[in-house]
LUMROGU-793979 format. One record per residue (C-alpha): residue number from 0; x, y, z. Coordinates in Angstrom, 1 decimal, decimal comma, padded with zeros to 4 digits. Layout:
residues N
+-----+--------+--------+--------+
!   k !      x !      y !      z !
+-----+--------+--------+--------+
! NUM !      X !      Y !      Z !
...
+-----+--------+--------+--------+
This chain:
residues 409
+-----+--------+--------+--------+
!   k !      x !      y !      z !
+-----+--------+--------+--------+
!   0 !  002,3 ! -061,4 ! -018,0 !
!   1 !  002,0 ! -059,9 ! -021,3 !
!   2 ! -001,6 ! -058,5 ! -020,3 !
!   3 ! -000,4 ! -057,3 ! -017,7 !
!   4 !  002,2 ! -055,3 ! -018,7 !
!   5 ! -000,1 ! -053,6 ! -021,2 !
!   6 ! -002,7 ! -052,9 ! -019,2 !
!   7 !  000,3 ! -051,1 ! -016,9 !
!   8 !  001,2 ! -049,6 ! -020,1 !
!   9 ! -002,1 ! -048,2 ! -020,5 !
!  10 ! -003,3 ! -046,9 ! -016,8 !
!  11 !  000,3 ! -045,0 ! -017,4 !
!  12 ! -000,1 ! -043,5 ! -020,3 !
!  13 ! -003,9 ! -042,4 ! -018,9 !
!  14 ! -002,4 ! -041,2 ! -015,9 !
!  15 !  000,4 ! -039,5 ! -018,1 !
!  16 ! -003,0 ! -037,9 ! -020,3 !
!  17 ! -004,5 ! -036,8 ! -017,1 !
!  18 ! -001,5 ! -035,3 ! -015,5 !
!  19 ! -001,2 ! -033,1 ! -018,7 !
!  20 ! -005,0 ! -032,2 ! -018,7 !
!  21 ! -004,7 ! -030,9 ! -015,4 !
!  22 ! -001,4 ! -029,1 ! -015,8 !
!  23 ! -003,1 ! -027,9 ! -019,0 !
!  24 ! -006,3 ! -026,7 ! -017,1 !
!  25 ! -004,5 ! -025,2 ! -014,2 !
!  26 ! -002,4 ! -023,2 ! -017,3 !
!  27 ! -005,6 ! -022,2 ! -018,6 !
!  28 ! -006,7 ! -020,3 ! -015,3 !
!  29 ! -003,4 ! -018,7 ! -014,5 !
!  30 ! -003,0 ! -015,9 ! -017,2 !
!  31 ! -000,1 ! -013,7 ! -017,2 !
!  32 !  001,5 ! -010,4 ! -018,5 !
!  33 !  004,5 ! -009,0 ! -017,9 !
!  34 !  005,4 ! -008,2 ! -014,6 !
!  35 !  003,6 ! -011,0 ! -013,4 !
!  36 !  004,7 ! -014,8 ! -012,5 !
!  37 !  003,5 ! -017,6 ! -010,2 !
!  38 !  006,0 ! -015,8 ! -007,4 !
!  39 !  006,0 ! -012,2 ! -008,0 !
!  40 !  004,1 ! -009,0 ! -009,2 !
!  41 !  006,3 ! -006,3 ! -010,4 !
!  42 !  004,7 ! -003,1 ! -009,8 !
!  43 !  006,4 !  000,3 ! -010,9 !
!  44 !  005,9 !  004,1 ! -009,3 !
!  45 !  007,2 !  007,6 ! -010,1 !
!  46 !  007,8 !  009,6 ! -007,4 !
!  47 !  009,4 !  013,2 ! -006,6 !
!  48 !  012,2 !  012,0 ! -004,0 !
!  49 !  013,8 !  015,5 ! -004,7 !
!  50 !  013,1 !  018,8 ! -006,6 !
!  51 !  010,2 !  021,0 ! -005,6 !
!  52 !  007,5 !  018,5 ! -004,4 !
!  53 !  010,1 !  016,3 ! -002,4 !
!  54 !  007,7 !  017,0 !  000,6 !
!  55 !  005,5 !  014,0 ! -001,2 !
!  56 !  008,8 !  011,5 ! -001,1 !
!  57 !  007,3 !  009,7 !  002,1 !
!  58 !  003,8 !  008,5 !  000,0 !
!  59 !  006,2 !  006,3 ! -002,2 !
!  60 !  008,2 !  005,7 !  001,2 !
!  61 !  005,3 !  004,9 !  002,9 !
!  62 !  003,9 !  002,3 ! -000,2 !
!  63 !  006,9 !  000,5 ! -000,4 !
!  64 !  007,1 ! -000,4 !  003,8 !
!  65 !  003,1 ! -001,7 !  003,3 !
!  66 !  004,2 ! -003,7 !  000,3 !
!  67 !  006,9 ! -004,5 !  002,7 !
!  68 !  004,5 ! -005,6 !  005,1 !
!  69 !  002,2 ! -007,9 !  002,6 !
!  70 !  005,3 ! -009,5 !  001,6 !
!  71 !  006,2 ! -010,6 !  005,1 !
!  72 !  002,5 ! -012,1 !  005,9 !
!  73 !  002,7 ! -014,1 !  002,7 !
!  74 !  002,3 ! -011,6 ! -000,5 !
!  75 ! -000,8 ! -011,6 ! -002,4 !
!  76 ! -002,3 ! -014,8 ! -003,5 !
!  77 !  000,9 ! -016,1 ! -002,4 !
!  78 !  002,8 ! -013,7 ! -004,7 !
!  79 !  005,2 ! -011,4 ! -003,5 !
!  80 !  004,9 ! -007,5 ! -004,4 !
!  81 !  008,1 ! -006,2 ! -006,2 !
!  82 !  008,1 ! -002,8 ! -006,0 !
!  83 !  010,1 ! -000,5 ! -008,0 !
!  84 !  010,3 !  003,1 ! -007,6 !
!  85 !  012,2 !  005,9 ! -009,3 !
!  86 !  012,5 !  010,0 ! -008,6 !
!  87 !  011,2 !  011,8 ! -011,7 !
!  88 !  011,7 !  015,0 ! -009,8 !
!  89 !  008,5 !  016,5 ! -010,5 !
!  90 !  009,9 !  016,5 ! -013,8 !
!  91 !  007,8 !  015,7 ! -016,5 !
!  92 !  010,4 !  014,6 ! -019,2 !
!  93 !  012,0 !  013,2 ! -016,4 !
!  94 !  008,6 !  011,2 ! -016,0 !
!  95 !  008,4 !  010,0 ! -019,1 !
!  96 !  011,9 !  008,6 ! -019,0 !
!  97 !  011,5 !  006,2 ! -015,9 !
!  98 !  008,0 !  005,2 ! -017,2 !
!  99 !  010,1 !  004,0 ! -020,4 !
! 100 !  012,1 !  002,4 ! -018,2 !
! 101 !  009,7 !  000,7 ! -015,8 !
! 102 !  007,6 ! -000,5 ! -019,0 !
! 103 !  010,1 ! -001,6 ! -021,2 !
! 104 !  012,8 ! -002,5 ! -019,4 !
! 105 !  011,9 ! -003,1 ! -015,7 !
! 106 !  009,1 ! -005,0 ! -017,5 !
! 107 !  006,2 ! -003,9 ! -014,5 !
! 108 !  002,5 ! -005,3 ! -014,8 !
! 109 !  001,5 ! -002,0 ! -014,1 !
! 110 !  003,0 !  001,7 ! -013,0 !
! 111 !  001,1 !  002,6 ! -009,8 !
! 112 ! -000,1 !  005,7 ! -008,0 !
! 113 !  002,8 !  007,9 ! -010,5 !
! 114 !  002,6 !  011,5 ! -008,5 !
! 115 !  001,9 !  014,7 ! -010,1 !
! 116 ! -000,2 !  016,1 ! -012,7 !
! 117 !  002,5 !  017,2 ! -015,0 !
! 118 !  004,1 !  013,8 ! -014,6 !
! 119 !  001,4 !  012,2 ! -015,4 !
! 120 ! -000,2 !  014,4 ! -018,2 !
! 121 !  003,4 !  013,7 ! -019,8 !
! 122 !  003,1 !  010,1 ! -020,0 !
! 123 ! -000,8 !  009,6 ! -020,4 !
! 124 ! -000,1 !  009,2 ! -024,3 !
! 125 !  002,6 !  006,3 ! -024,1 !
! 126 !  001,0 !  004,5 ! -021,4 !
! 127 ! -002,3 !  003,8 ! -023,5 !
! 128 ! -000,7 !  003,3 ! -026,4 !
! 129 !  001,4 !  000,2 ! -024,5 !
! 130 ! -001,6 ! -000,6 ! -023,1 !
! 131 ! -000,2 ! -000,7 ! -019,2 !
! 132 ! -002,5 !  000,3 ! -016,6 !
! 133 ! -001,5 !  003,8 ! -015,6 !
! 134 ! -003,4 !  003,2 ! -012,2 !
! 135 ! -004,4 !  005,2 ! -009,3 !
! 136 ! -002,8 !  008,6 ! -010,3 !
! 137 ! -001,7 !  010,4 ! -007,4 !
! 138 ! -003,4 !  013,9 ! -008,5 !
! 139 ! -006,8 !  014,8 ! -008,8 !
! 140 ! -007,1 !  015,8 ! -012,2 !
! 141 ! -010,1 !  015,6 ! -013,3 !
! 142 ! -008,6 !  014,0 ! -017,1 !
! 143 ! -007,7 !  010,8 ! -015,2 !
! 144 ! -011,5 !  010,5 ! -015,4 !
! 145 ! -012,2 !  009,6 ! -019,3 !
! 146 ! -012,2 !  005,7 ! -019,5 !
! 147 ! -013,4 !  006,3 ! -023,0 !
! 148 ! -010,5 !  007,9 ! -024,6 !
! 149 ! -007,6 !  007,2 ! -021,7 !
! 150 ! -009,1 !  003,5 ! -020,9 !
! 151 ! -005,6 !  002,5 ! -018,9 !
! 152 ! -005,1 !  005,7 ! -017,0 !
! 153 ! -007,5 !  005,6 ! -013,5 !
! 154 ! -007,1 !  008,0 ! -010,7 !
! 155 ! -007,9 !  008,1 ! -007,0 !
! 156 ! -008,7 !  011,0 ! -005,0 !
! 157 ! -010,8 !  013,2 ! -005,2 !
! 158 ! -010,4 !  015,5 ! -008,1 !
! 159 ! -009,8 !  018,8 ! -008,3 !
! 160 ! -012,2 !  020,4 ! -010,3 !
! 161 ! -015,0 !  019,0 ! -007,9 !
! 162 ! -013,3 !  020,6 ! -005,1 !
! 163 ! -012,9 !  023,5 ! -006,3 !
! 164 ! -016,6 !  023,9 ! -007,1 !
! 165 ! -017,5 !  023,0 ! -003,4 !
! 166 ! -015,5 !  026,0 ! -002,4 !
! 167 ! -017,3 !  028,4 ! -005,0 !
! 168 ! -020,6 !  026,7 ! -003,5 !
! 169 ! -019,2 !  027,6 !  000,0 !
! 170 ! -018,5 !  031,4 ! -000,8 !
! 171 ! -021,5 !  032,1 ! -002,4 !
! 172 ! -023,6 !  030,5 !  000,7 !
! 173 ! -021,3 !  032,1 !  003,4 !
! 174 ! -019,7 !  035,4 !  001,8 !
! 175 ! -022,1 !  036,3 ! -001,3 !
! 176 ! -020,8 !  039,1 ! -002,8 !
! 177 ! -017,4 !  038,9 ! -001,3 !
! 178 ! -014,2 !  039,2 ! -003,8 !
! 179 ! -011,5 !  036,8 ! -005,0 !
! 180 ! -007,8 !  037,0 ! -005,1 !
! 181 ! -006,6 !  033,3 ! -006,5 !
! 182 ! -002,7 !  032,2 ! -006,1 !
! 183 ! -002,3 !  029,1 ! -008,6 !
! 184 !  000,5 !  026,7 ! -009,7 !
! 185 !  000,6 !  027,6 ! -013,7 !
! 186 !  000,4 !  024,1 ! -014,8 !
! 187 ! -002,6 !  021,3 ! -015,4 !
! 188 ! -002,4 !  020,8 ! -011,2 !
! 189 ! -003,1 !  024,6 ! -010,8 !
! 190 ! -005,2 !  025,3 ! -013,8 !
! 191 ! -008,1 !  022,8 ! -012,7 !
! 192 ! -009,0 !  024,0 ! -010,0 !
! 193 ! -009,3 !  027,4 ! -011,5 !
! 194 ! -011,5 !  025,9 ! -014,0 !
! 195 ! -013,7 !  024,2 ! -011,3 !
! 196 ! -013,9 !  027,4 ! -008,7 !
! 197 ! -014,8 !  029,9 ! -011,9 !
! 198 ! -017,5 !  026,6 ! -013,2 !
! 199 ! -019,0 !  026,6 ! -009,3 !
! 200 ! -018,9 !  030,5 ! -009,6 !
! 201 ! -021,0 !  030,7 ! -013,2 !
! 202 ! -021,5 !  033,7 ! -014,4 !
! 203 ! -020,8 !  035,6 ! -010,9 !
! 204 ! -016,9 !  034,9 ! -011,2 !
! 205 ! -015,8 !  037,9 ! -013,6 !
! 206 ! -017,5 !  040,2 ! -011,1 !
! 207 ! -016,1 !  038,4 ! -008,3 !
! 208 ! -012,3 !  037,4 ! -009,3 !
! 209 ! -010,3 !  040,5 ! -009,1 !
! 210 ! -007,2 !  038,9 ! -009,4 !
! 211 ! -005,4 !  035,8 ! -010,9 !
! 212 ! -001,6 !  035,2 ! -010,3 !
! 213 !  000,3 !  031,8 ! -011,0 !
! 214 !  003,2 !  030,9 ! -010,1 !
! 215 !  006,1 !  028,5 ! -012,1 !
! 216 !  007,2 !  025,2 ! -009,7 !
! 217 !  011,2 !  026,3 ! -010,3 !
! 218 !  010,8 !  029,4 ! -008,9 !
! 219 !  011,9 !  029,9 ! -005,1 !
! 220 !  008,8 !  031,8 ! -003,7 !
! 221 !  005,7 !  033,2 ! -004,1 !
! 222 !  006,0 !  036,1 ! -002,2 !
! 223 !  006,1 !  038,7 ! -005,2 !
! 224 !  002,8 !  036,5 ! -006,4 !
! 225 !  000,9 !  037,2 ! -002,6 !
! 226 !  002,1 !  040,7 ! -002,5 !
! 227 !  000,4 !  041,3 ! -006,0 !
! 228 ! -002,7 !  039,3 ! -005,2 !
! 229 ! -003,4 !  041,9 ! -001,9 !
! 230 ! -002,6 !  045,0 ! -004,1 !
! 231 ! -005,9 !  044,1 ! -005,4 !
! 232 ! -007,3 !  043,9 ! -002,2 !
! 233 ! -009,9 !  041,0 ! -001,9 !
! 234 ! -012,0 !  039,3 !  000,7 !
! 235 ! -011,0 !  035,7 !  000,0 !
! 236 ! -007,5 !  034,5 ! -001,0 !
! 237 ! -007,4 !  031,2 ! -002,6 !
! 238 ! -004,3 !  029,2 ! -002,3 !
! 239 ! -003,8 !  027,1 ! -004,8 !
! 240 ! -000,8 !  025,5 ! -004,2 !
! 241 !  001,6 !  022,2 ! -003,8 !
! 242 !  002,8 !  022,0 !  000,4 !
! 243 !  005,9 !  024,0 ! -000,1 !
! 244 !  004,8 !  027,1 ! -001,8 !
! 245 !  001,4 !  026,8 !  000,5 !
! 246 !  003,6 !  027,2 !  003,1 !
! 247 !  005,5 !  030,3 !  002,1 !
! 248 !  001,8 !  031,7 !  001,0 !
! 249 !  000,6 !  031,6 !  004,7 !
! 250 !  003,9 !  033,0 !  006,3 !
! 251 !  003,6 !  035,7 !  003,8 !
! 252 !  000,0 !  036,4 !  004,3 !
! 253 !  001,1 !  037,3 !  007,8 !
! 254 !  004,0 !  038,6 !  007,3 !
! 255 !  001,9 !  041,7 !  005,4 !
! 256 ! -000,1 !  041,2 !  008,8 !
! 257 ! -003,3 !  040,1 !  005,8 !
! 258 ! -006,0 !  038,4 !  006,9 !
! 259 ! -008,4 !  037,6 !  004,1 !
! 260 ! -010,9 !  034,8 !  004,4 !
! 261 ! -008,6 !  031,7 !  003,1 !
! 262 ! -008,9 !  028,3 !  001,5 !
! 263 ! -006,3 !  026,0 !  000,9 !
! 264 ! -006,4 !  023,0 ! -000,9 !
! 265 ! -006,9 !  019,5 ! -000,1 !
! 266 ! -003,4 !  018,1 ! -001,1 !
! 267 ! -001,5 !  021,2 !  001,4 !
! 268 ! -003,4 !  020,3 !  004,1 !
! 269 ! -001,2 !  018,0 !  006,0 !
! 270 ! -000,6 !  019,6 !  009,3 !
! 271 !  002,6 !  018,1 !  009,5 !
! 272 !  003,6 !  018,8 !  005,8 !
! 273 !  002,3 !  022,4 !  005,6 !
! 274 !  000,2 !  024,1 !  009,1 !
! 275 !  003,4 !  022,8 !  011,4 !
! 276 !  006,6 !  024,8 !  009,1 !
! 277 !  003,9 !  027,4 !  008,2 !
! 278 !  003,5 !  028,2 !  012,2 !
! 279 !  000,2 !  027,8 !  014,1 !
! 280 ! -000,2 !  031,0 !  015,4 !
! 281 ! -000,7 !  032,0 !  011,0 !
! 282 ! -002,7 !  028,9 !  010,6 !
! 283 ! -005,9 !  029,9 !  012,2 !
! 284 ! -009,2 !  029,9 !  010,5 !
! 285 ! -007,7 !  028,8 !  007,4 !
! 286 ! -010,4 !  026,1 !  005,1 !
! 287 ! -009,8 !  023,3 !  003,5 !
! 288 ! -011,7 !  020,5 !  002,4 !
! 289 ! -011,1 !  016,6 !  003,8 !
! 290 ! -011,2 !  013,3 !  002,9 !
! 291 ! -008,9 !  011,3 !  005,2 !
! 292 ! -008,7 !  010,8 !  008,7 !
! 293 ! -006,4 !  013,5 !  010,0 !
! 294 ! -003,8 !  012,1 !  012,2 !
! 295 ! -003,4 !  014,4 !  014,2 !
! 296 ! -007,1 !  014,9 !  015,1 !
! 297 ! -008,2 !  013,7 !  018,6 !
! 298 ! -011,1 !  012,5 !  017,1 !
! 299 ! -009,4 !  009,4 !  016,1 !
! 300 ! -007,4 !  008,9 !  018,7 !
! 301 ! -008,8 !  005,4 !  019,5 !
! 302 ! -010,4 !  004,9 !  015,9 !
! 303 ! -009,6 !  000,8 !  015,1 !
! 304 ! -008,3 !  002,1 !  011,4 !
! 305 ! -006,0 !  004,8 !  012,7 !
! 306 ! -004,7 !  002,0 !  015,8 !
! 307 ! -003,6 ! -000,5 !  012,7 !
! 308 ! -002,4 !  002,0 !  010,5 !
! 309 ! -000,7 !  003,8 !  013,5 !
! 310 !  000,8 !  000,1 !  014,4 !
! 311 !  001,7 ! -000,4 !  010,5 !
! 312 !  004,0 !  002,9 !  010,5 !
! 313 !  005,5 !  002,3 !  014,1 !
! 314 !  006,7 ! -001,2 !  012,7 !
! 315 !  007,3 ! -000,9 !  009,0 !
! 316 !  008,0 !  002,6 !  008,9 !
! 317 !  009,5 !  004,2 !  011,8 !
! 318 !  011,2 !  006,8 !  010,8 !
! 319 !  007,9 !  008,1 !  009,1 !
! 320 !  006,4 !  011,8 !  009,8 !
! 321 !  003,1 !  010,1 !  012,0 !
! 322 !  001,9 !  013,5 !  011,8 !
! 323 !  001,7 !  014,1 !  008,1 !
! 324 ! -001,2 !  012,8 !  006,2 !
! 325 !  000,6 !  012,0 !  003,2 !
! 326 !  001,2 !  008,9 !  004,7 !
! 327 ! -002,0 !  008,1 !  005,5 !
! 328 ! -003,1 !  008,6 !  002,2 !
! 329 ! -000,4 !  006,3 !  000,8 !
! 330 ! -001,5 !  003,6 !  003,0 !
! 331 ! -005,3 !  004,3 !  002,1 !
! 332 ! -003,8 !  004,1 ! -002,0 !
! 333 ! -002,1 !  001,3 ! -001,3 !
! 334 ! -005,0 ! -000,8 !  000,3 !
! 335 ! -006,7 !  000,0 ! -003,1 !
! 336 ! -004,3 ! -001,7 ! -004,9 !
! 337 ! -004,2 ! -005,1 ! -002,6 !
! 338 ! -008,0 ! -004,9 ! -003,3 !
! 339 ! -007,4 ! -004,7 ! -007,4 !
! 340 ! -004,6 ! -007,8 ! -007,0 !
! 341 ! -006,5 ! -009,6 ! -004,8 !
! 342 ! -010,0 ! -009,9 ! -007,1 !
! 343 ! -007,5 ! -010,7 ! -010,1 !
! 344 ! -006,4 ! -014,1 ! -008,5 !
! 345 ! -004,8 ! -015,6 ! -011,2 !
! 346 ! -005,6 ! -013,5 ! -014,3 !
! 347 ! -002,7 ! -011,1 ! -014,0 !
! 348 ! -003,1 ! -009,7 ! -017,4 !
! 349 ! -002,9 ! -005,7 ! -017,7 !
! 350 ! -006,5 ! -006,1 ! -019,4 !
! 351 ! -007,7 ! -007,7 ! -016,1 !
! 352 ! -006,1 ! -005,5 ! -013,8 !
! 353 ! -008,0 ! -002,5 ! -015,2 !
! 354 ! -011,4 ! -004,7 ! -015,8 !
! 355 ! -011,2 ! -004,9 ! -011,2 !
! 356 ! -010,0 ! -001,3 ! -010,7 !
! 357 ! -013,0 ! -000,6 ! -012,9 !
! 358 ! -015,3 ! -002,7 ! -010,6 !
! 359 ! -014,9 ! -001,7 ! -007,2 !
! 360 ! -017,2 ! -001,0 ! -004,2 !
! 361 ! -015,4 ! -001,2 ! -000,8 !
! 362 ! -014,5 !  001,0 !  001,9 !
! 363 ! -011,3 !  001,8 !  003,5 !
! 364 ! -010,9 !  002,8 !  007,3 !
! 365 ! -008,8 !  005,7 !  007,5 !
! 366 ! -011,3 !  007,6 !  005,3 !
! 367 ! -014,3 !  009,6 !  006,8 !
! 368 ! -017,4 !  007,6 !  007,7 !
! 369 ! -020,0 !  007,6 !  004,7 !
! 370 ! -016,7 !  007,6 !  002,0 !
! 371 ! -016,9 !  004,8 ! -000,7 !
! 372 ! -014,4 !  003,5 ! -003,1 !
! 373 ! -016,4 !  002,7 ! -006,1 !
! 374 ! -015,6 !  002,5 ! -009,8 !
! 375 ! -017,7 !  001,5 ! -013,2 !
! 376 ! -016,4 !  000,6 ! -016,6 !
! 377 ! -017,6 !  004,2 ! -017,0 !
! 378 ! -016,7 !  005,6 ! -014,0 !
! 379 ! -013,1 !  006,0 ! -013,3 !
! 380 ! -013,3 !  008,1 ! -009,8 !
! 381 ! -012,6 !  006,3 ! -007,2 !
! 382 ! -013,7 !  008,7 ! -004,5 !
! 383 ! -015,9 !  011,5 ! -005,0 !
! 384 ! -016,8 !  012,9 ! -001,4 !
! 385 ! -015,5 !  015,4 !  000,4 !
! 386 ! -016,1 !  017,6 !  003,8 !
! 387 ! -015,1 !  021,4 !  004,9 !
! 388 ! -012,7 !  021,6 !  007,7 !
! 389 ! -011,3 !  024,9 !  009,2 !
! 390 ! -008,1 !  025,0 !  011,4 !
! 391 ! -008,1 !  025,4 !  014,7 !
! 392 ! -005,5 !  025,6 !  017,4 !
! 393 ! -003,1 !  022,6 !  016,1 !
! 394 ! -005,9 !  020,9 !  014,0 !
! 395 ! -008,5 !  020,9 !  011,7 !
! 396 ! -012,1 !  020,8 !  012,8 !
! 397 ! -014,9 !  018,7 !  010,4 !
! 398 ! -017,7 !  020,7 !  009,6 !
! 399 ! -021,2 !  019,8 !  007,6 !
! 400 ! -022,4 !  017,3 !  005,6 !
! 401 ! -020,0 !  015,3 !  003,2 !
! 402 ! -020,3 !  016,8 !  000,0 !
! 403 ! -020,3 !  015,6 ! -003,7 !
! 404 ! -018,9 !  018,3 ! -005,8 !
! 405 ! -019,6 !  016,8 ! -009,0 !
! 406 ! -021,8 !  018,8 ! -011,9 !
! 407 ! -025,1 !  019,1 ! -011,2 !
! 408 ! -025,0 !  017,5 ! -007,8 !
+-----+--------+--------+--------+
């Protein structure tokens, strides 16, 4: 009897020993950070939900219904995606103050896909010195890009200054010789891609850039800005500009009954953010550079990623704009972030997160065939490709090979 009872005693208190081990050995692969739990992943965003890029509200609209939408079929490794998002405004003190708030007393894992260069140029500093990934910048800057001093901050499309030098590739191929009239947004959004078209220009753009005239994000219009750039008379007009004040450049343009050769940028290119208000009929011939599968274009009418993301919007989003690419590119962002949560598995530390981001090499449907997603430890662009486009009728034709506009390429 006595033996027995011992040896009871004993097999318990192994069984007790292992039970520990194990719980201690499951402990050890499950790390965690703030933000992050056996249930949940807190994830913040910054978003302009009003103020003067309010037209980019549906990309953090669009984010939350896909989180939405994970949540329902199960979450991520079985955790569910908390997703909280505040209005900065396009207001870079603004920005700093939610980002305060998301990291310090929202306590988020991470803030993701914050919009606007100003925004985010405001709260670079605080966000690597807390050590929280700043991840998948909604702007193209190319500053997101420098994992050596910025190593939390990561962005996502592609950036600006690469663009930019595609187009100064473009005019000296197609219009050599021709002059430059450039509208810009006077901040870091506006400046880069005056940096990249004068770098893609070298030493031809003091010849060729008659005229330079920014314009300040609280003003109402640009119309003084257009009528000054024309005074000057150039070939090209350049219109570098966020959708609502690309908008008012093209119905002034013909308004003045002006038809210079145009470009527009990548991020006013939404024919349902910017070519529909702007009217067709001023639209026409108008380049751009693209990225994403246009909604709108035929060409994908029956394309198996534009069915699922179509299907996505009509159930989780309805009363989304399914003719403005900003939700497309949302859905694209967000995808990129399911991919990043999905190779942590259990290590949900902030270190971790940006150790996947920094290691990826995927591809996402509603981009253009031949567009990667990949990232290095010293690499922080996630996509580098782009291809012309020129607008026609209600949409935007493809044209040529898909470019890299980086330097020396």
């Amino acid at each position: 009897m006595h033996g027995s009872i011992l040896k009871h005693a004993s097999s318990a208190a192994i069984a007790a020993l292992l039970a520990v081990g194990l719980a201690g050995a499951a402990q050890a692969q499950k790390k965690y950070d703030p933000g992050a739990t056996d249930t949940e992943i807190k994830i913040g965003n910054i978003m302009p939900y009003s103020g003067p890029a309010s037209a980019y509200a549906t990309i953090g609209k669009t984010e939350a219904a896909y989180f939405n939408k994970l949540n329902f079929e199960g979450g991520i490794n079985g955790r569910k995606i908390n997703f909280i998002s505040y209005d900065d405004a396009y207001s870079p003190p603004k920005a700093v103050e939610q980002a305060r708030k998301l990291v310090e007393s929202d306590e988020v894992l991470l803030i993701f896909n914050p919009l606007g260069t100003p925004s985010n140029s405001a709260i670079q500093k605080y966000m690597n010195a807390k050590k929280v990934p700043q991840l998948f910048v909604s702007t193209g800057a190319a500053k997101w890009n420098d994992p050596k001093n910025f190593p939390w901050t990561m962005g996502w499309q592609p950036n600006y200054q690469t663009e930019a030098r595609i187009y100064a590739a473009y005019i000296l191929k197609n219009y050599p010789g021709k002059t430059i009239g450039v509208l810009y947004q006077n901040d870091d959004f506006g400046k880069d891609y005056v940096i990249g078209l004068r770098d893609g220009l070298g030493d031809q753009a003091g010849k060729l850039i008659l005229v330079e005239s920014s314009y300040e994000t609280t003003t109402p219009t640009v119309d003084s800005q257009v009528v000054q750039i024309k005074g000057a008379n150039p070939d090209i007009f350049v219109n570098i500009a966020t959708p609502k004040f690309a908008a008012q450049a093209i119905r002034k343009l013909a308004e003045l009954n002006w038809h210079p050769v145009h470009f527009l940028t990548n991020v006013s290119g939404s024919i349902g953010g910017v070519m529909k208000p702007a009217g067709y009929e001023n639209d026409q011939g108008i380049l751009t550079t693209a990225y994403l599968k246009d909604p709108k274009d035929a060409e994908w009418k029956n394309d198996p990623a534009m069915d699922e993301w179509r299907a996505f919007m009509t159930k989780w989003y309805p009363e989304g704009d399914q003719e403005d690419a900003s939700t497309v590119f949302a859905y694209g962002v967000a995808k990129g972030l399911e991919q990043v949560l999905r190779q942590c598995g259990d290590d949900l530390t902030r270190e971790n997160v940006m150790k996947q981001a920094a290691n990826l090499n995927f591809e996402i449907g509603i981009y253009l065939p031949g567009t990667k997603i990949k990232t290095s430890p010293t690499d922080y662009a996630p996509i580098e490709q782009l291809q012309m486009q020129r607008f026609k009728g209600e949409a935007w034709e493809r044209f040529g090979p898909i470019m890299s506009g980086e330097k020396g390429s």
